[in-house]
N, C-alpha and C positions, 0 to 999 in steps of 0.2 A: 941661495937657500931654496932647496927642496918646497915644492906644494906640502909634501907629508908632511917635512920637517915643520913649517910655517902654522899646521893649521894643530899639531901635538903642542909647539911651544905656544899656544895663544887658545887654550879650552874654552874659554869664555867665548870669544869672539865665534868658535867652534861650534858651539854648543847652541847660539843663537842665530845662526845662520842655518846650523841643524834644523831646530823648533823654526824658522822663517816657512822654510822649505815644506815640515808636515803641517804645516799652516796652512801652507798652498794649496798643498795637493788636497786636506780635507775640505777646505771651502770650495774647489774645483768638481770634488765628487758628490756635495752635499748642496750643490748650485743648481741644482733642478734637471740632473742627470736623471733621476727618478722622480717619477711621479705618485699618487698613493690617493687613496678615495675609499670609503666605505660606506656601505647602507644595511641599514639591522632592519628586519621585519619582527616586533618583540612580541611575545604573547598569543601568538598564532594558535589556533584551539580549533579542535573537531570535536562533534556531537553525532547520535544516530535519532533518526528522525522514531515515530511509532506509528504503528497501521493498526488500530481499534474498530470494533464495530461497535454504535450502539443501534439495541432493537427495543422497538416501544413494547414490546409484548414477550423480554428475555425471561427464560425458564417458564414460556404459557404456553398454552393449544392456543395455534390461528383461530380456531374455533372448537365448538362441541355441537357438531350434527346431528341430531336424533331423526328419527319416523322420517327417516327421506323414504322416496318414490320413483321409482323408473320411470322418466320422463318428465317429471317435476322443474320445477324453476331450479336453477344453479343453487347452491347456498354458497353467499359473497362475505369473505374477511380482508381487512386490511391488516397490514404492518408496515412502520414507516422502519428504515433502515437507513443507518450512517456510518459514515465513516468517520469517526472522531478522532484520527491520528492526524499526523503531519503529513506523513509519507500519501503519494498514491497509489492504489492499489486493485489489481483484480481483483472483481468480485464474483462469487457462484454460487450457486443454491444445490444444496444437496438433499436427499431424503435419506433416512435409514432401510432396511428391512422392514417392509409390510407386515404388521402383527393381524393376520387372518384369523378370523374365530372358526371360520371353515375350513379344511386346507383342503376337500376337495372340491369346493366352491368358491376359491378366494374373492371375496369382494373387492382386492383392490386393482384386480380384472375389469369393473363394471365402474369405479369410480373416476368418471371425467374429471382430470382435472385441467384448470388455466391458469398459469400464471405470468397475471401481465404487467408490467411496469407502467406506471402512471405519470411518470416522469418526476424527473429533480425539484427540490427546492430554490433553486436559483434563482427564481421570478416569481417566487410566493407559492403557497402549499397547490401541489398539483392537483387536478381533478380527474379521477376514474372516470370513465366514460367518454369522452371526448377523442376527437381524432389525434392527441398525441400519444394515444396510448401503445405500447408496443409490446407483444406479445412473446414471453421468453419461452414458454412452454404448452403446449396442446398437449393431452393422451391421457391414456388411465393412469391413475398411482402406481401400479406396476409396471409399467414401462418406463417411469420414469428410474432409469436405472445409472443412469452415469450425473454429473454435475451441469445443471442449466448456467452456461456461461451467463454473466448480466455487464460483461463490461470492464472497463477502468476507471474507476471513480480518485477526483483528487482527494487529497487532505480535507474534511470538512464535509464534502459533497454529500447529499440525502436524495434517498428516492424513495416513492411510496408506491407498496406494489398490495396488488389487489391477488385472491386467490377465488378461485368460481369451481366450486366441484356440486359436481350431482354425479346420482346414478344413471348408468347407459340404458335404453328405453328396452334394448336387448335382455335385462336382465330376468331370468324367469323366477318363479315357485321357489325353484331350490335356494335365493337369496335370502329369502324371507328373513328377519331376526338374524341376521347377519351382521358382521361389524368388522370393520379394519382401523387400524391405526399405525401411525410414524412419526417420526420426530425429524422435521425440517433444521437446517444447519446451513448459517448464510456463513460464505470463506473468503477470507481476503490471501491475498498474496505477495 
């Protein structure tokens, strides 16, 4: 008798020697041929930080200067400035356009101005006058024409800066009753 013949007359026997056989081979393939491992990182989230200023004296004159003198004492203002975001940021001082009551006399020709940094809050409110102070700006208000760099301040960081303007001792007759004005603009970036 035939193999063919043997295994047609006998299905059973067939048939389980069949199913033996894919028995085999799937326990053979599913026997750590492959290997398999996974790791989820879930819930994974982004935020954007903020870059805020606060200024102790926002929508004020640093000051109101009257009856100044050529050659007189400075007249001194402060304002503390922060940075109440997260983020760090550059920070600058800007002025506007000089509003001259003369315009062939501009007084903001004759007005010295200084502004100096008095240093951070970081070790307790700083003090104007002492030898930490650093000087971001010397010249008249009309020269001051482009952005006083002040730095990179972190998230949080405060500085108190002093301002010292008088009139130049240069200034003649033709001053007299004269008056300038501008609006300061501190910029983070």
């Amino acid at each position: 008798m035939s193999r063919l013949h043997a295994l047609v007359d006998q299905p059973k026997r067939t048939l389980a020697a069949l199913a033996t056989v894919l028995v085999a081979v799937g326990i053979t393939a599913a026997s750590g041929a492959n290997f398999n491992a996974t790791s989820a990182n879930p819930n994974t989230s982004f935020a954007t930080g903020t870059l805020t200023i606060d200024n102790t004296k926002d929508n004020a004159a640093l000051f109101t200067a009257t009856d100044m003198r050529p050659g007189d004492p400075a007249r001194v203002s402060t304002v503390d400035i922060k940075n109440s975001g997260t983020l760090s940021g550059v920070f600058a001082l800007t002025r506007s356009a000089p509003n001259d009551s003369d315009s062939s006399n501009p007084l903001s020709g004759k007005l010295n101005v200084k502004v100096i940094d008095c240093g951070s809050f970081a070790s307790g409110t700083p003090v104007c006058g002492d030898s930490n102070d650093q000087v971001k700006y010397t010249g008249t208000l009309a020269a001051m024409s482009s952005a006083v760099g002040l730095g990179t301040w972190a998230g949080g960081e405060q500085h108190k800066y002093e301002f010292d303007v008088d009139v130049d001792s240069s200034a003649s007759n033709l001053y007299q009753g004269d008056s300038s004005s501008t609006t300061f603009t501190w910029t983070a970036s």
